[in-house]
LOZAVO-48327 format. One record per residue (C-alpha): residue in one letter; x, y, z. Coordinates in steps of 0.02 Angstrom, whole numbers, padded with zeros to 5 digits, always signed. Example, Ala and Ser with C-alpha at 12.3 -4.5 7.8 and 13.67 -1.06 7.14 Angstrom:
a+00615-00225+00390
s+00684-00053+00357
This chain:
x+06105+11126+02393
x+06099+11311+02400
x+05929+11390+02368
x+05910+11471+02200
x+05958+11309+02087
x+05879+11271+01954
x+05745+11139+01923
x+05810+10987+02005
x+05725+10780+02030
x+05779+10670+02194
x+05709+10536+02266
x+05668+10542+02453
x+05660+10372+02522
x+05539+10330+02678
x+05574+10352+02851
x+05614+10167+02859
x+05707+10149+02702
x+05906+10110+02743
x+05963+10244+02637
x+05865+10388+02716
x+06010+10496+02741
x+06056+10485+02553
x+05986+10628+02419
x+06019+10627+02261
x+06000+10765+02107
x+06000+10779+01943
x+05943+10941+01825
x+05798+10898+01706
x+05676+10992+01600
x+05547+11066+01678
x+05357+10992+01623
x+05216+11106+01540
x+05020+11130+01554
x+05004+11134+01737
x+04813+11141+01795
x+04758+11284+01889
x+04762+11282+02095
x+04593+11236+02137
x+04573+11195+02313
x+04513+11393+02287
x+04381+11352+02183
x+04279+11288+02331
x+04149+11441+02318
x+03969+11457+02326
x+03949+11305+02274
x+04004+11196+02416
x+04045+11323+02545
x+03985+11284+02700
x+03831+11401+02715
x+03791+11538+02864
x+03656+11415+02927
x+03802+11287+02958
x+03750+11298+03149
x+03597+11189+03124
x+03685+11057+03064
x+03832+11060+03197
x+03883+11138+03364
x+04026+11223+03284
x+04013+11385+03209
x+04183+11418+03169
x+04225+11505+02984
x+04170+11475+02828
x+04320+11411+02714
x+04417+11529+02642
x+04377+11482+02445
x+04237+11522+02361
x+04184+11492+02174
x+04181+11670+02141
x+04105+11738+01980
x+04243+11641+01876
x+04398+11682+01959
x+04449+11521+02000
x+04378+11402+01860
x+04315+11223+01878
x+04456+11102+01883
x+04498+11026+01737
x+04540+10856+01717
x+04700+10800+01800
x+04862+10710+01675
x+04893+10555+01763
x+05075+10598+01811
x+05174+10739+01782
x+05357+10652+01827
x+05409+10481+01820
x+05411+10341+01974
x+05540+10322+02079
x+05688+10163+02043
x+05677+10132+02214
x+05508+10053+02278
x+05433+10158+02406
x+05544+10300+02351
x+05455+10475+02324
x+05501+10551+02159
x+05539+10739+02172
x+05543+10882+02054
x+05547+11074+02125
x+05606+11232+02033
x+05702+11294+02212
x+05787+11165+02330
x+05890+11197+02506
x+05882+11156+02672
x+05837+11236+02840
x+06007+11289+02943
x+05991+11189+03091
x+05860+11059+03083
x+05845+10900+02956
x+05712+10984+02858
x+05711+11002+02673
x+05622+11150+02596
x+05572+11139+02421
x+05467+11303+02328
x+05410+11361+02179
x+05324+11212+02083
x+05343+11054+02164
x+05282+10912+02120
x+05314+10735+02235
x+05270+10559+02164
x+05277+10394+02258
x+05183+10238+02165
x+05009+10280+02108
x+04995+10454+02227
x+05033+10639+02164
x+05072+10805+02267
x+05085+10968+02215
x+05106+11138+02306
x+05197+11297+02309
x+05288+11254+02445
x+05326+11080+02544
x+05448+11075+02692
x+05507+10879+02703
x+05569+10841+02922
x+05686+10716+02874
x+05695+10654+03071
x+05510+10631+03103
x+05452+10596+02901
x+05331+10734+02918
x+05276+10830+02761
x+05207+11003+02744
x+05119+11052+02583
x+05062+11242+02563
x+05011+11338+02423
x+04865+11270+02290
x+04900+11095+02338
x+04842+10949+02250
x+04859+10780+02305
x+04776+10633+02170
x+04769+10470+02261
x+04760+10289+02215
x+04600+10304+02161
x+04635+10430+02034
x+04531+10566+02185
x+04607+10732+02202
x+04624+10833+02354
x+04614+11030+02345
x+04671+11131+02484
x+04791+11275+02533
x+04894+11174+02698
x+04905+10989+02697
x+05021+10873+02830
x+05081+10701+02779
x+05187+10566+02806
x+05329+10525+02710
x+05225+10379+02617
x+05078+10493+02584
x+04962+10422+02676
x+04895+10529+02825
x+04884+10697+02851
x+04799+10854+02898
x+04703+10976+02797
x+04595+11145+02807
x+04501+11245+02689
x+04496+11097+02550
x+04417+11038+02401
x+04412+10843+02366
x+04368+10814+02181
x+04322+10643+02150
x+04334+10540+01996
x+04182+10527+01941
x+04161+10707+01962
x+04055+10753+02109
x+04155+10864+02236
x+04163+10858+02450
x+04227+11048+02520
x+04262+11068+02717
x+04335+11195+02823
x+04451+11057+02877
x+04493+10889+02866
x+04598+10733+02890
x+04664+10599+02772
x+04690+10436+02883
x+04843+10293+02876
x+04708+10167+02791
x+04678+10307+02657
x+04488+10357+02705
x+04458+10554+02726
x+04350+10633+02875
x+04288+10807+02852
x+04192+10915+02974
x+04103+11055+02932
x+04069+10978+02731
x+03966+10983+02564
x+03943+10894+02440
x+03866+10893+02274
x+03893+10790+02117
x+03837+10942+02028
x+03929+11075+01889
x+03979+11238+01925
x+03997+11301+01758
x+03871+11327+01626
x+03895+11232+01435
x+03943+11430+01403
x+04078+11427+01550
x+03991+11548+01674
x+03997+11518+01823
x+03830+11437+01917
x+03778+11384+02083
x+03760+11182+02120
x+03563+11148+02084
x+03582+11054+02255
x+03701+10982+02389
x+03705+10902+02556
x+03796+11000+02687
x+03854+10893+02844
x+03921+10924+03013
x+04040+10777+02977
x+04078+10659+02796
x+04175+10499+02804
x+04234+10468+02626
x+04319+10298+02579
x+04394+10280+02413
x+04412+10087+02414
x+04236+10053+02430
x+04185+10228+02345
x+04080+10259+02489
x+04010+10437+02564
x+03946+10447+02730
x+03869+10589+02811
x+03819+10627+02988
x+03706+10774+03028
x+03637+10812+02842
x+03528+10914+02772
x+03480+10918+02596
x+03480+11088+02509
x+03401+11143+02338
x+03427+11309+02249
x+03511+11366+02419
x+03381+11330+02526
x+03378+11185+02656
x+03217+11083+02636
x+03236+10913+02724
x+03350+10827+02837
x+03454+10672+02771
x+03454+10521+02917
x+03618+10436+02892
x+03641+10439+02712
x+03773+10348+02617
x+03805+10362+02427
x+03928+10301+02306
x+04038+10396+02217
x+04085+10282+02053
x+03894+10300+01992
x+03839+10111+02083
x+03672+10107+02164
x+03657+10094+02355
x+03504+10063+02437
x+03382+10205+02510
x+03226+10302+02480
x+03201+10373+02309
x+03122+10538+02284
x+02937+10536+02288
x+02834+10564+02159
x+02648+10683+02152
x+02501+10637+02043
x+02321+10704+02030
x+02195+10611+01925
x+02011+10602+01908
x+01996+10417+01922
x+02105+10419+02089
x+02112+10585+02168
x+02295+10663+02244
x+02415+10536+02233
x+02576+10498+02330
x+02705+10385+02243
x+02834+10329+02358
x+02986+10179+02296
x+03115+10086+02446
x+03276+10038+02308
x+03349+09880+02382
x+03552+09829+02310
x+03519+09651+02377
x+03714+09618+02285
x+03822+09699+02138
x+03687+09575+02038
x+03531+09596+02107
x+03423+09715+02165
x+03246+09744+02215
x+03129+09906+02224
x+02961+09913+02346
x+02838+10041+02307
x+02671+10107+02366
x+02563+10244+02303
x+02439+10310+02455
x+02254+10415+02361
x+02137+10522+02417
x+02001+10426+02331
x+02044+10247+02326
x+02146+10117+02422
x+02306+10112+02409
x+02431+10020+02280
x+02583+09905+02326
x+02717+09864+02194
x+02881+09778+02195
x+03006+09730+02060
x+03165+09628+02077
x+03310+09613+01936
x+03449+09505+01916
x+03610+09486+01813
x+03683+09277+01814
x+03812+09209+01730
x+03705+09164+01565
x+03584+09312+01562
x+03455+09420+01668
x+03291+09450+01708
x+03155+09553+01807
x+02993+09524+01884
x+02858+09673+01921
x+02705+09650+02009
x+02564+09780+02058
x+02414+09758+02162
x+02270+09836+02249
x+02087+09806+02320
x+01963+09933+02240
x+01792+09939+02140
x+01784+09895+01972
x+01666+09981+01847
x+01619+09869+01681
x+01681+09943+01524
x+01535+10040+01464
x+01468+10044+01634
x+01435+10219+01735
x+01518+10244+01903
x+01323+10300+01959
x+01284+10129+01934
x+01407+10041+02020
x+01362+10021+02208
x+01493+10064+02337
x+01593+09908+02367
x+01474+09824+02244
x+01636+09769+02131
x+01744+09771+02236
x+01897+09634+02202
x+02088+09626+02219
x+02164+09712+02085
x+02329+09682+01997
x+02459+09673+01861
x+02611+09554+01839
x+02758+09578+01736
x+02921+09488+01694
x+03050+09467+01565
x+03223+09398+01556
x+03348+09332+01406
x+03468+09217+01450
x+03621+09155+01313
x+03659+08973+01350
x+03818+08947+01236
x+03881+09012+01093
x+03737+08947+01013
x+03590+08918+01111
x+03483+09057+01190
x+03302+09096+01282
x+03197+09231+01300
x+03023+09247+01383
x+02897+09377+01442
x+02729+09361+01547
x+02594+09476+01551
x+02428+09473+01649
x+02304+09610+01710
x+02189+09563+01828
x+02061+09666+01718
x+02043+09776+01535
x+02053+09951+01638
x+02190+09908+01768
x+02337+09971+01699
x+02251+10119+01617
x+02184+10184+01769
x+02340+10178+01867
x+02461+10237+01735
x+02548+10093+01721
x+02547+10065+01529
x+02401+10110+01383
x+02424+09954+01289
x+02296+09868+01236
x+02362+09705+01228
x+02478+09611+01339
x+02580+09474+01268
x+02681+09326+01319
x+02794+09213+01254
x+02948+09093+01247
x+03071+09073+01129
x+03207+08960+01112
x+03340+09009+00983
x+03467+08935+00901
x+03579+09010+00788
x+03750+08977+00672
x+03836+09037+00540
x+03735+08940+00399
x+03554+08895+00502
x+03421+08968+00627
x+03294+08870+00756
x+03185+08976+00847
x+03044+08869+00941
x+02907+08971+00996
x+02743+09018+01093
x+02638+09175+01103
x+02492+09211+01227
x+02383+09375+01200
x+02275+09462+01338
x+02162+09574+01246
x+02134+09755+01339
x+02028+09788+01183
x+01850+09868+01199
x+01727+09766+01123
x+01847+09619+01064
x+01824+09467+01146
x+01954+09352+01241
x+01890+09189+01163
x+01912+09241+00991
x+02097+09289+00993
x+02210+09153+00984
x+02377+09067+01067
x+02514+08983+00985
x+02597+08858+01043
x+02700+08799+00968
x+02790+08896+00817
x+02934+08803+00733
x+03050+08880+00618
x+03203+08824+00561
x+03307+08885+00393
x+03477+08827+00329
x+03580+08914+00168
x+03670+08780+00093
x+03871+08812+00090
x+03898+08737-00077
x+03802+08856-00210
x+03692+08777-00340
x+03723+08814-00543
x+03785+08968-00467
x+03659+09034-00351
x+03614+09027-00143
x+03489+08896-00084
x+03388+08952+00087
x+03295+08811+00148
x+03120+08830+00279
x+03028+08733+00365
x+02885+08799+00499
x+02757+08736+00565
x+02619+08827+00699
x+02475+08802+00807
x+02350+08901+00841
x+02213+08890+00976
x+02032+08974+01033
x+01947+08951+01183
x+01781+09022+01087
x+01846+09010+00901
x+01917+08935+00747
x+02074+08815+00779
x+02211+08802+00642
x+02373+08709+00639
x+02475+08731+00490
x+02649+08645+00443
x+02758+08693+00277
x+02917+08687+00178
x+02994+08787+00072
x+03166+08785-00045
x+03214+08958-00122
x+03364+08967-00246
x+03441+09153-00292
x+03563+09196-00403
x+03619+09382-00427
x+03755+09457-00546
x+03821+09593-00652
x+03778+09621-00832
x+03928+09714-00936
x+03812+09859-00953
x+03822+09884-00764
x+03608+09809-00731
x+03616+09715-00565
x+03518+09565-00618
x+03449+09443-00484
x+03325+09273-00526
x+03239+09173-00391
x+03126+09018-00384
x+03043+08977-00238
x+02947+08808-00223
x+02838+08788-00077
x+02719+08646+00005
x+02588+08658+00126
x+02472+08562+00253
x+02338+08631+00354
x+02186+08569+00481
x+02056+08682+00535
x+01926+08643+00658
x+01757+08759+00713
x+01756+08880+00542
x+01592+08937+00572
x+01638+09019+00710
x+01764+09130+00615
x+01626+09277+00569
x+01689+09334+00398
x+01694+09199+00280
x+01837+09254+00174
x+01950+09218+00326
x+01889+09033+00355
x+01951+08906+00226
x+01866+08730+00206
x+01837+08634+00378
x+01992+08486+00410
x+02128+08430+00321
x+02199+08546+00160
x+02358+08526+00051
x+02431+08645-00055
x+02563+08666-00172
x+02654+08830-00270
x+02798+08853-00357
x+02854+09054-00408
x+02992+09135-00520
x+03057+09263-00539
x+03171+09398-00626
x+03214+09572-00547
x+03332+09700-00659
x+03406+09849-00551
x+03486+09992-00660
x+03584+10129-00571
x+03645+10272-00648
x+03764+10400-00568
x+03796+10580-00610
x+03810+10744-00542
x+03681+10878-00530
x+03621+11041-00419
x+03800+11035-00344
x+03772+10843-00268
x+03765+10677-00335
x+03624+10580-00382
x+03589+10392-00414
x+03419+10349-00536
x+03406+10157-00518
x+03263+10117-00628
x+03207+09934-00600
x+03082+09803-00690
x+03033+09668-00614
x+02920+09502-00670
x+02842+09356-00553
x+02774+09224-00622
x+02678+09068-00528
x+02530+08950-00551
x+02371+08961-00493
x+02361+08937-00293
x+02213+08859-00179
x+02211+09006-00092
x+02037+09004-00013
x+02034+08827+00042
x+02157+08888+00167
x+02116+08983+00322
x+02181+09173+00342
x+02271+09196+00501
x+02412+09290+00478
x+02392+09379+00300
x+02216+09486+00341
x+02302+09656+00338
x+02363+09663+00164
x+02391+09844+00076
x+02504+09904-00070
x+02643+10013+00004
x+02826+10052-00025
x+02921+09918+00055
x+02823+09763-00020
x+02775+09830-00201
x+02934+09737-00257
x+02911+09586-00151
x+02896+09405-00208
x+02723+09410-00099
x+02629+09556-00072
x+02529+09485+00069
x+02618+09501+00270
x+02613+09302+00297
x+02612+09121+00238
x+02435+09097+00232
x+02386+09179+00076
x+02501+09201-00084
x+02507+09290-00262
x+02485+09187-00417
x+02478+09213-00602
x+02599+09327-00682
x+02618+09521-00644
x+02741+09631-00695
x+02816+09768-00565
x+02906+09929-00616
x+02981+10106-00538
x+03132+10174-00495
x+03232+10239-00349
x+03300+10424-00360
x+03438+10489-00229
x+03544+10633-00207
x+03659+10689-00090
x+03762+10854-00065
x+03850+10915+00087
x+03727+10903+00211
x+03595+10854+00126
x+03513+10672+00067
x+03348+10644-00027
x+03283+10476-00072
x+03114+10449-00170
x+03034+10283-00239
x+02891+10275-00366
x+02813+10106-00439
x+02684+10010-00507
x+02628+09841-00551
x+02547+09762-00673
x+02454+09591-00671
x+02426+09474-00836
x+02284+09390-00746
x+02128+09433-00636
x+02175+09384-00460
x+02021+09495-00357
x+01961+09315-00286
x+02084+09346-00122
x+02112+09525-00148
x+01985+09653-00046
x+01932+09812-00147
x+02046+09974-00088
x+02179+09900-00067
x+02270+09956-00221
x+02292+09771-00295
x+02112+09702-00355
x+02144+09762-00530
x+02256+09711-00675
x+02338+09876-00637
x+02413+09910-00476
x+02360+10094-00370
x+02520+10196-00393
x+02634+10198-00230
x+02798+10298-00184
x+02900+10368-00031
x+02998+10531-00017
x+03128+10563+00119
x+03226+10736+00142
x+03341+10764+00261
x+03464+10921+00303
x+03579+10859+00425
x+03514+10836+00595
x+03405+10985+00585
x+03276+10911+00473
x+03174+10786+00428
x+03030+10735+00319
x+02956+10567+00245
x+02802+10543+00154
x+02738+10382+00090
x+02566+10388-00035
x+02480+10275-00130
x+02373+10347-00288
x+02217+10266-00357
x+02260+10202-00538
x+02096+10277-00635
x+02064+10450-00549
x+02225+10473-00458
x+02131+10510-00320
x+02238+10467-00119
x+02208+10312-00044
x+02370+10320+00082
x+02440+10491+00131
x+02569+10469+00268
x+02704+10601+00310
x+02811+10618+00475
x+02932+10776+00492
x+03056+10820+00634
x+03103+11016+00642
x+03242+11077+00776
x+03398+11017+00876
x+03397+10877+01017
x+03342+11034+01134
x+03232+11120+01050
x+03118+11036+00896
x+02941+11008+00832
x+02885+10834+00776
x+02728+10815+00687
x+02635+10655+00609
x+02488+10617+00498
x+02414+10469+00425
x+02264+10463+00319
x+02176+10282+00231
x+02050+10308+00125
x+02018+10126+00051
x+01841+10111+00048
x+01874+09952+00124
x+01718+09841+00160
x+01689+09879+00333
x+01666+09689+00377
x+01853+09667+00361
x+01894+09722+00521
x+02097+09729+00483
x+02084+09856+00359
x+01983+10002+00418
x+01984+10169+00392
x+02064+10293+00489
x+02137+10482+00491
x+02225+10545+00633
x+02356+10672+00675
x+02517+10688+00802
x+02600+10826+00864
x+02736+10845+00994
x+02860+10984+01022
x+03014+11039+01141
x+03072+11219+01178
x+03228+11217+01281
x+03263+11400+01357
x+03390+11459+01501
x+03492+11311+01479
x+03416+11175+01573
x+03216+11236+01580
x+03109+11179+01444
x+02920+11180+01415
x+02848+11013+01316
x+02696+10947+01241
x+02610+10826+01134
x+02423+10782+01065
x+02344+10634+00978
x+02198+10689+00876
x+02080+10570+00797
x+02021+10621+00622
x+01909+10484+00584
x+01733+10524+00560
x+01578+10429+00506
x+01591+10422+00315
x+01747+10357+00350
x+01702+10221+00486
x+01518+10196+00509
x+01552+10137+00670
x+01628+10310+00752
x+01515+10425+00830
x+01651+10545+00810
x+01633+10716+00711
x+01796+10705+00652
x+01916+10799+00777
x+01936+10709+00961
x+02082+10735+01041
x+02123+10589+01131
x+02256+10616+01219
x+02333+10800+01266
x+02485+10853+01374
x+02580+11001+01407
x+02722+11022+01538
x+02875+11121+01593
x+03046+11045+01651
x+03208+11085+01734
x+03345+10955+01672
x+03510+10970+01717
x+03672+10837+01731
x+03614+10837+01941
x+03434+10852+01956
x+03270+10847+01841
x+03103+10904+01890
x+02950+10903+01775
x+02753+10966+01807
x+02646+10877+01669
x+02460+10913+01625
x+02387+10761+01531
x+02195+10776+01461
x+02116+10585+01422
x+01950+10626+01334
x+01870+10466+01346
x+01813+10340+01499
x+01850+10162+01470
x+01751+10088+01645
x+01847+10155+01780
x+01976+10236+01685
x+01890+10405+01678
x+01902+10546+01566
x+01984+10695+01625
x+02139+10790+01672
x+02293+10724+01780
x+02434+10812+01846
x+02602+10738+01873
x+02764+10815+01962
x+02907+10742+01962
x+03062+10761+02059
x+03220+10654+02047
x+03403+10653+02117
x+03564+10615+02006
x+03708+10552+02085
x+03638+10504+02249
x+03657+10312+02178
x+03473+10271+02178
C-alpha cells in the first residue's frame, strides 16, 4: 500500500501465526477525543533530580520531559479501547492514518495516529515501524502503551515484540491505575510483563492543583533502580531515598509498596509528643499484613520522663465476621487521684501499667448474630495520661441477636469500669443477663398492629443494691385517616411486672430504692393522638402546620415500691413530650390522665428548611409523688418545651431546643448548636445551659452550663489552622459542689495542618487545666506526620 492512504485497520498476526505473510485492509472512520501525549508530562515532578548521583553510580541525563508550568497537562483518564479486537486470537488490531512499507526489507511503517490492539493491551504512537522477519516493533512519538492491568506506559521510543510483551524504553512515564506515577530515564518491559527502571521516581502524588495549576509532588522516592510488577501490584526499589518538598531527608532500605491501595508491611511514620505528665515523647508503630485477612501492628513510645510503653493490636476478617484486639502496657509510678506527685516517693507506686481492648461482630446466618467488646484499665488515670482515650467509663458486653421479619431476641450483658472521680466501683452495677424479645403479630387485630415484649434483667453490686426485674407487655395500635385529612392513631398498652431487690439500704437516696424482696405490679394505658397537617404556600416556600392533641389515660401505678434503675434521669424535652412515658426506662411509669398539645411548623424553599416544635401538657391529676421538682413535670401543668432547626443548604446550621417554666416563663433548658462554613473552612459552636433547681441529692439531674467551640480555616489549598475549647460554665449557685467561678476551660487546642491527597502533617497545642493523679495539668504538643500511598 502506497503511503498517503487514507485511514486504514489490518490485523497483524504473530510471528508464529501461519498466516504471517497475509495483511489485510479495510477503510474505516477514524475515532475522536484522543488524550494528550503524556510520556512528556514527566516534569518536576518525577524527574530524576541533579542529586541523582547519590543514589546511583550513573550520572547520565535527566529525562527529557518535564511537567513544565502546564504545558503538558496531567493525563487524563484513559477510554478502555479506542478500536475493536482482532477475529483472529492473538491477532493485533491496527488502525493508522498513513500505511506503506520500507523498499527492501519486510518492515511495515505506519505514521500519523496509530493505534495497535491485541487482547486486553493498547499502543499508541506517532510512528511504529512493524519487522515482519524478526516480529520486532518500534513505537516513537507520544507513545502510550495500557497493559492488562489497565497501567499505562508514557514514553517517546518504545521496542516490542509482536505480542506486546517486551520491550525497551527511555525517557518514560508509567501511570498506574490507581493513580500514582513511576518516571525513568530508561527502562525495560520484560516477556513475563514486569517493568525495570533505572534511574526512577515515584510518587502517588497530584501534579495539578483543584484549580488546574500546575504543582510539584509534596513527596516521592527517587531510586537508582524500581522493579514494578503489575500482577501482584508490587513496587520495589533499590537504592531509595525519600524526598519531601524537594529535599532528600532519609534513606528508604528496600522498600516495597503496593500500587492498588493494599497494605504491605513496614515501618509507619513516627509520631512526636510533648506532655507534662511524660516529657518528649517518641511514638514509633511496626504494621504487620500477616494475610489479605489479618494483620497486626507493634508499637512503642520511648519518654524522657518515664519508662517506656509497648502496644500491639491484631485484626481479622473470617468468613462470619471480624474482630480486633489492642493491648497497652507499661511499668511506672502511680499517683492516687487527689494525691500530689510531692508525695509520692520515687518508685513508691510503682506497678505494671496497662489497658486492654477488643471488639469484634460476627453474623452467624441470615438470622443469628454476636457482638462483644472488653474493656479494662489497669487504673482510673491510665488512659488519660497516655492519650489513649478521655472516657470515663469503659464498658463491656455481649450480645446475641436474633432477628426476622416479624420478631427480635437480643440476649445480653453489660460490665462498667468506672474512670469516674469520686464514684465508687462497688456501687455501679453489671448485668447479666438482659433478655428481650418482641414479636408483631402478622394477622392485625379489629384493625390495628399488636407488638408483643417480654424482658427480663439482672442487675448486680459488689458494694450495693441488687435488683432483678422480669416483665411483659402487649401493645395494640391502630392508625388511620379521617375524611377531613387528621391522622388519627389509638394505642393501649397493658403491661405486668415482677421485681426482687436485695441490700436497699445501701442505695443512698431513698427515692431510688423501692421496698426490700419480692414486688408485683400491674398497668394498663390508653391512648388517643390526633395529628393535623395543613399545607400552603408562603414567603416564596411551602410550609406544613401540623397541630396535634394528644390524651393518655392509665390507672394509678405502684411506682415507688419498685426500685429506680434505669429511669433516674428524667426531664421534659422535645422528643418525649408526646410519648406514652415520659420517663427513659421501664422502671418508673406515668399514671392518671394528662392531656398533651403543640404543633409542628415547617417550611421549605429552595435551599432552605426550617422545622420548629412547641408543646405542652396538661395533667388531670397530681402525680409529684415520682416526679423531682425542675424538671418541668411536677405540676398539673407541664414547663413549656420546643425545638427550632434552620438550615441554608450546607452552609448553615442552627438548632435550639428550650424548655420554659410554666408560671414565670423563666429558662430551665437552653440548648443551641450551630455550624457556619464549608467542609474546609467553618465554625461550630455549642451551648447547653440547665437550670432545674434540681435537689442536689439526685445526683442524675444536676446542674450544669458549659460552652463548645471549634473552628477550621482552610487557606493555600491544603494548609489549614484548627482549634477547639471546652469551657465549663457551672459555678457554685448552680452546683454547690464546684469550686469553680464559673469559666474553666477544660480542655483547649489550637493547631496548624498541611492535608493533601499524598501526605498530612499536623502540629497541635492541647491545654488540660486540671490533674486527675498522674494525669497532670498542663500543655502537650503533638506533631504528626503520615504517608499516603505507601500502603501502610
Amino acid at each position: 500500500m502506497p503511503p498517503g492512504s487514507q485511514s486504514a485497520q489490518m490485523t497483524v498476526p504473530t510471528a508464529d501465526s501461519e498466516s504471517a505473510n497475509t495483511l489485510r485492509s479495510a477503510n474505516v472512520p477514524r475515532r475522536h477525543g484522543l488524550l494528550a501525549a503524556s510520556a512528556l508530562t514527566a516534569a518536576a515532578l518525577l524527574a530524576v533530580p541533579a542529586h541523582a548521583q547519590e543514589v546511583g553510580e550513573d550520572t547520565a541525563r535527566e529525562p527529557d520531559y518535564f511537567w513544565n508550568g502546564g504545558e503538558n497537562p496531567e493525563p487524563d483518564p484513559a477510554p478502555p479501547f479506542r478500536i475493536e479486537e482482532a477475529d483472529e486470537a492473538g491477532a493485533i488490531a491496527f488502525e493508522a492514518d498513513e500505511l506503506g512499507y520500507e523498499n527492501g526489507t519486510e518492515t511495515v511503517i505506519a505514521s500519523g495516529d496509530v493505534v495497535l490492539r491485541r487482547g486486553n493491551q493498547q499502543l499508541e504512537a506517532n510512528e511504529i515501524r512493524w519487522d515482519r522477519e524478526s516480529g520486532l516493533i518500534v513505537a516513537s512519538g507520544n507513545v502510550r502503551l495500557r497493559d492488562e492491568t489497565a497501567n499505562t506506559i508514557y514514553t517517546d521510543r518504545l521496542e516490542l515484540t509482536d505480542e506486546l510483551r517486551a520491550g525497551a524504553m527511555e525517557n518514560l512515564l508509567l501511570v498506574l491505575d490507581e493513580g500514582a506515577r513511576l518516571a525513568a530515564r530508561k527502562g525495560t518491559r520484560n516477556e513475563d510483563g514486569t517493568v525495570r527502571l533505572d534511574y526512577a521516581a515515584y510518587s502517588p502524588c497530584r501534579v495539578e492543583t483543584p484549580e488546574g495549576c500546575p504543582r510539584d509532588p509534596s513527596w516521592r522516592i527517587v531510586a537508582k533502580q524500581v522493579n514494578f510488577d503489575p500482577e501482584s501490584q508490587t513496587v520495589r526499589f533499590k537504592g531509595a531515598k525519600l524526598e519531601l518538598f524537594g529535599a532528600p531527608i532519609l534513606p528508604l532500605m528496600g522498600i516495597t509498596i503496593r500500587t492498588d491501595g493494599q497494605p504491605v508491611s513496614g515501618l509507619k511514620t513516627p509520631n512526636l509528643r510533648f506532655s507534662e505528665s511524660n516529657g518528649i515523647e517518641v511514638m514509633g508503630e511496626y504494621y504487620w499484613r500477616l494475610a489479605p485477612n489479618r494483620e497486626m501492628t507493634l508499637g512503642a513510645s520511648v519518654y524522657s520522663d518515664v519508662a517506656p510503653l509497648l502496644s500491639a493490636s491484631y485484626s481479622a476478617l473470617t468468613e462470619h465476621g471480624a474482630y480486633q484486639v489492642t493491648g497497652y502496657a507499661t511499668n511506672s509510678s502511680r499517683i492516687p487521684i487527689g494525691g500530689d506527685a510531692s508525695d509520692v516517693l520515687p518508685g513508691s507506686e510503682e506497678s505494671v501499667r496497662g489497658y486492654f481492648d477488643a471488639n469484634g461482630r460476627f453474623q452467624l446466618d441470615e438470622n443469628w448474630s454476636v457482638t462483644g467488646s472488653v474493656r479494662l484499665a489497669s487504673d482510673r488515670t491510665f488512659l488519660r495520661r497516655y492519650d489513649i482515650s478521655r472516657d470515663d467509663r469503659l464498658r463491656s458486653m455481649i450480645n446475641v441477636e436474633r432477628i426476622d421479619d416479624d420478631s427480635y431476641l437480643s440476649i445480653a450483658g453489660w460490665a462498667t469500669q468506672t474512670l469516674r472521680t469520686g464514684e465508687e466501683q462497688g456501687l455501679v452495677p453489671f448485668a447479666m443477663p438482659l433478655v428481650d424479645y418482641r414479636r408483631r403479630l402478622s394477622d392485625p387485630v379489629l384493625g390495628g398492629k399488636i407488638m408483643l415484649q417480654a424482658n427480663t434483667l439482672m442487675l448486680e453490686r459488689s458494694d450495693g443494691q441488687d435488683t432483678q426485674r422480669a416483665f411483659t407487655r402487649a401493645e395494640w395500635s391502630l392508625r388511620t385517616l379521617t375524611g377531613m385529612g387528621q391522622e388519627v392513631t389509638f394505642t393501649a398498652l397493658a403491661r405486668g411486672d415482677v421485681y426482687h431487690t436485695d441490700e436497699t439500704a445501701l442505695t443512698s437516696v431513698d427515692f431510688y430504692r423501692g421496698n426490700e424482696g419480692w414486688e408485683t405490679r400491674a398497668m394498663a394505658i390508653g391512648a388517643v393522638d390526633v395529628k393535623w397537617p395543613l399545607v400552603g404556600g408562603v414567603f416564596g416556600g411551602t410550609q406544613v402546620l401540623t397541630p396535634r392533641v394528644q390524651f393518655v389515660a392509665s390507672p394509678p401505678i405502684r411506682n415507688l415500691s419498685i426500685p429506680n434503675e434505669d429511669a433516674r434521669a428524667v426531664d421534659l424535652e422535645d422528643s418525649n413530650l408526646f410519648a406514652l412515658n415520659r420517663f427513659p426506662g421501664y422502671d418508673r411509669v406515668e399514671d392518671g390522665a394528662r392531656v398533651t398539645y403543640g404543633f409542628d411548623w415547617r417550611w421549605t424553599a429552595p435551599g432552605w428548611r426550617i422545622n420548629t416544635t412547641l408543646g405542652q401538657s396538661y395533667r388531670l391529676s397530681n402525680q409529684s409523688d415520682i416526679l423531682p421538682d425542675g424538671t418541668g413535670l411536677t405540676s398539673r401543668t407541664s414547663d413549656v418545651v420546643g425545638r427550632s432547626e434552620v438550615r441554608f443548604r450546607d452552609f448553615v446550621s442552627f438548632t435550639h431546643r428550650f424548655r420554659l417554666d410554666k408560671d414565670n416563663l423563666a429558662v430551665r433548658r437552653n440548648e443551641f448548636d450551630v455550624a457556619v462554613g464549608s467542609r474546609k473552612t467553618y465554625i461550630e459552636a455549642g451551648y447547653l445551659r440547665l437550670d432545674r433547681n434540681i435537689p442536689d441529692t439526685l445526683e442524675d439531674l444536676g446542674d450544669r452550663e458549659e460552652l463548645r467551640l471549634a473552628g477550621r480555616v482552610a487557606f493555600a489549598n491544603y494548609w489549614s489552622l484548627f482549634g477547639s475549647t471546652v469551657v465549663n460554665l457551672t459555678d457554685r449557685e448552680e452546683d454547690p459542689s464546684f469550686t469553680s467561678d464559673g469559666f474553666d476551660p477544660l480542655r483547649t487546642r489550637l493547631g496548624v495542618a498541611y492535608d493533601d491527597e499524598c501526605m498530612s502533617i499536623a502540629l497541635t497545642w492541647r491545654r488540660d487545666s486540671f490533674t486527675t493523679g498522674d494525669a497532670r495539668k498542663g500543655n502537650t504538643f503533638l506533631f504528626r506526620f503520615s504517608l499516603k500511598g505507601l500502603g501502610l
